[in-house]
C-alpha positions as CSV (number, residue, x, y, z in Angstrom):
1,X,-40.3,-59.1,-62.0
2,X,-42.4,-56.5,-62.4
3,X,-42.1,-52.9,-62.0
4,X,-43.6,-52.5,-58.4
5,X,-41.3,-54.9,-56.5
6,X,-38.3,-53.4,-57.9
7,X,-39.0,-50.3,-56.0
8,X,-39.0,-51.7,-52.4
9,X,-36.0,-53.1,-53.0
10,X,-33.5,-50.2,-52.7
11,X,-29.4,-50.9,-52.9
12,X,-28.3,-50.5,-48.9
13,X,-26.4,-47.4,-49.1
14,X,-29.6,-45.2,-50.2
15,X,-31.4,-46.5,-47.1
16,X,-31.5,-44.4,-44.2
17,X,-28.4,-44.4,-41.6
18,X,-29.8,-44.3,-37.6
19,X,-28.5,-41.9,-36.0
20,X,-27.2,-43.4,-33.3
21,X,-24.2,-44.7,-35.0
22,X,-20.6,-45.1,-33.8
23,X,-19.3,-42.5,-35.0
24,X,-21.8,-40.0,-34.5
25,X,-21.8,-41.3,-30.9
26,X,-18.2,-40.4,-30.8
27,X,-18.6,-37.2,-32.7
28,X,-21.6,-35.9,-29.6
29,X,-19.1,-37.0,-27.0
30,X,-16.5,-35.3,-28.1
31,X,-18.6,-31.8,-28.1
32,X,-20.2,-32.4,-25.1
33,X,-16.4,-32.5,-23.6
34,X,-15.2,-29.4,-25.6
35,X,-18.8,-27.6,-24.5
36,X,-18.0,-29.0,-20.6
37,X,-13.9,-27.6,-20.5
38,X,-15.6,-24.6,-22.3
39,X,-17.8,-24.1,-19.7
40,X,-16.9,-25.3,-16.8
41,X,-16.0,-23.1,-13.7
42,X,-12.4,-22.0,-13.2
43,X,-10.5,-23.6,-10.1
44,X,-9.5,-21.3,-8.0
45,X,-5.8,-20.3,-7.7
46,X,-4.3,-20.8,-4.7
47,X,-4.0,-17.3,-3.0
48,X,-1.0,-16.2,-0.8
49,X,-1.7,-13.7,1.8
50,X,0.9,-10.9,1.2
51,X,3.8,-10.8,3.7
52,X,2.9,-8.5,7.0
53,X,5.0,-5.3,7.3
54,X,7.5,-5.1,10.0
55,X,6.3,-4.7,13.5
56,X,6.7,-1.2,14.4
57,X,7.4,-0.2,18.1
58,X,7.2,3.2,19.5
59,X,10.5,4.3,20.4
60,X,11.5,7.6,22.2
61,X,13.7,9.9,19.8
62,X,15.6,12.8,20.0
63,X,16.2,14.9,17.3
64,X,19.5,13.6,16.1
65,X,17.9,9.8,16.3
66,X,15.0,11.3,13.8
67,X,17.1,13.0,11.4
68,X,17.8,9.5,9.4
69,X,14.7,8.9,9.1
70,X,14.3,10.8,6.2
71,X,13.5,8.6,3.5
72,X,17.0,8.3,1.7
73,X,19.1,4.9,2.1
74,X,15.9,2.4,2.3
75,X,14.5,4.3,5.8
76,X,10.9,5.0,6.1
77,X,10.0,8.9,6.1
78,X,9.2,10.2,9.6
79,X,8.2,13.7,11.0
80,X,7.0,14.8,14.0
81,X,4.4,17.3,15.1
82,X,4.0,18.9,18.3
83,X,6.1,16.0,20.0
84,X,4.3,12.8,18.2
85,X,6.5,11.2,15.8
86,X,4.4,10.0,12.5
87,X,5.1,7.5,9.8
88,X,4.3,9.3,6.7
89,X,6.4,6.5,4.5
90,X,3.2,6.3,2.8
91,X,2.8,9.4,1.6
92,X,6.3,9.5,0.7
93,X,5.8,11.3,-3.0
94,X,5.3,14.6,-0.6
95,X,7.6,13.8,2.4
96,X,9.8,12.0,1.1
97,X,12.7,12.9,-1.1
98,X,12.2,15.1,-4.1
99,X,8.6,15.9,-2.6
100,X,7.4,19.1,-1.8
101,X,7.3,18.9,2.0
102,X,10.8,17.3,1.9
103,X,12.3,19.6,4.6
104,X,10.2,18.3,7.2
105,X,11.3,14.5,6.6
106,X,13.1,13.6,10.0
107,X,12.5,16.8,11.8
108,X,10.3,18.5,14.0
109,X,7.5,19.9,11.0
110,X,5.3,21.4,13.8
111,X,6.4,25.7,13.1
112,X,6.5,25.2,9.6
113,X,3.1,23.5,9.3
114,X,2.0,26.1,11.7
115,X,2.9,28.8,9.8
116,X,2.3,27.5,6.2
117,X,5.5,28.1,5.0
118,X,8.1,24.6,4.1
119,X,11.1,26.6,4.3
120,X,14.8,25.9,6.1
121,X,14.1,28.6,8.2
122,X,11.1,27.0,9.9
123,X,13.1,24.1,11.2
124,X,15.3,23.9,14.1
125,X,19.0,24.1,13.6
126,X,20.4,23.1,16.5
127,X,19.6,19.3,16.8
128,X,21.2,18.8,20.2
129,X,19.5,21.8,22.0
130,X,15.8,22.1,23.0
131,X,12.7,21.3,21.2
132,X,11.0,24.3,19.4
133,X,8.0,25.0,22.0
134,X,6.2,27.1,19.9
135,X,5.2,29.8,22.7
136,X,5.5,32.5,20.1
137,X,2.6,31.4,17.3
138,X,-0.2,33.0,17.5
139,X,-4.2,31.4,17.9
140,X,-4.9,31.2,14.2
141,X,-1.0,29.5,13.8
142,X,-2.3,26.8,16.9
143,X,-5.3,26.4,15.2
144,X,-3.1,25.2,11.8
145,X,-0.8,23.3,13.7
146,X,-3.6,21.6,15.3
147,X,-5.6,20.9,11.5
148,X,-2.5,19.6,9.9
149,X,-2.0,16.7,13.2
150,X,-5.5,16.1,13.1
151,X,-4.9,14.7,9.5
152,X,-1.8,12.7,10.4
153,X,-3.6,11.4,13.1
154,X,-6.2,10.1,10.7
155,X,-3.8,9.3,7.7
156,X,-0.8,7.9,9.3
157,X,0.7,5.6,12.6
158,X,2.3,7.2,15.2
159,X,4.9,5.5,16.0
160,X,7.2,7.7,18.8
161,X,7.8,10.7,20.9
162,X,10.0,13.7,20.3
163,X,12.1,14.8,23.5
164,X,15.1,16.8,23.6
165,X,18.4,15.4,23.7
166,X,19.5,14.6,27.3
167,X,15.7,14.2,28.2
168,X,15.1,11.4,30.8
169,X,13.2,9.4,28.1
170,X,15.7,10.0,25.6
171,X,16.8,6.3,24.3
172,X,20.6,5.7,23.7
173,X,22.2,6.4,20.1
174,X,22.3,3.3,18.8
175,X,25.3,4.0,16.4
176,X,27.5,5.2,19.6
177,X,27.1,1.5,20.9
């Protein structure tokens, strides 16, 4: 043999591999399934609506039927202003217990709003007699009175009527039945 025909004729394992081979095949199919999980839109979860809140239906309350609902035991926070009864429940870090407007939870709010001031002495004490009909506040009092229910009116449901006890309206006590 001579020297020139011993260099075409290589050993097979220093001859060139194709590169579509079995196990590269395997190897790209692999990647393109890591790439495609990688990559692929998210399914969406299955949403659940949250539950509604409680129907709630205006009711007709005297003052003593309003007085429990003053945020304490699990009841919503109520107050009333000028003879509408609002539910302020959501605002309960000011109405609510421990909140600065406290006093008015489950009372009549209307002179004390009125008159800027959130003390005792701005609510009515006698809970069976009549409603406070604020005949004595003056125009720029009114005026107050009539900013602060604007902004419940706005902010929060109404969701009853204040009348005196003994009123025509007046719905029985349901605790005396």
């Amino acid at each position: 043999m001579d020297e020139g025909s011993t260099m075409n004729t290589a050993p097979p394992a220093a001859q060139v591999a194709s590169i579509a081979s079995p196990i590269n095949l395997i190897l790209l199919s692999l990647f393109l399934v890591l790439v495609y999980m990688r990559l692929r839109p998210a399914r969406p979860q299955a949403t659940t609506l949250p539950t509604a809140p409680a129907p709630t239906v205006f009711r007709v309350f005297t003052p003593p039927q309003l007085m429990p609902y003053n945020g304490t035991n699990g009841m919503p926070v109520y107050l009333a202003v000028r003879g509408n009864i609002f539910d302020v429940s959501p605002g309960r870090n000011f109405y609510g217990p421990g909140g600065p407007y406290q006093n008015f939870a489950g009372r009549d709010a209307s002179r004390g709003l009125a008159c800027g001031s959130f003390d005792e002495d701005m609510l009515t004490e006698n809970l069976q007699g009549p409603l406070d009909r604020l005949e004595d506040l003056g125009g720029d009092e009114m005026e107050a009175m009539r900013g602060w229910e604007e902004r419940f009116n706005e902010k929060y449901l109404v969701v009853g009527k204040l009348v005196p006890v003994g009123h025509a309206e007046a719905e029985p006590d349901e605790k005396k039945v």
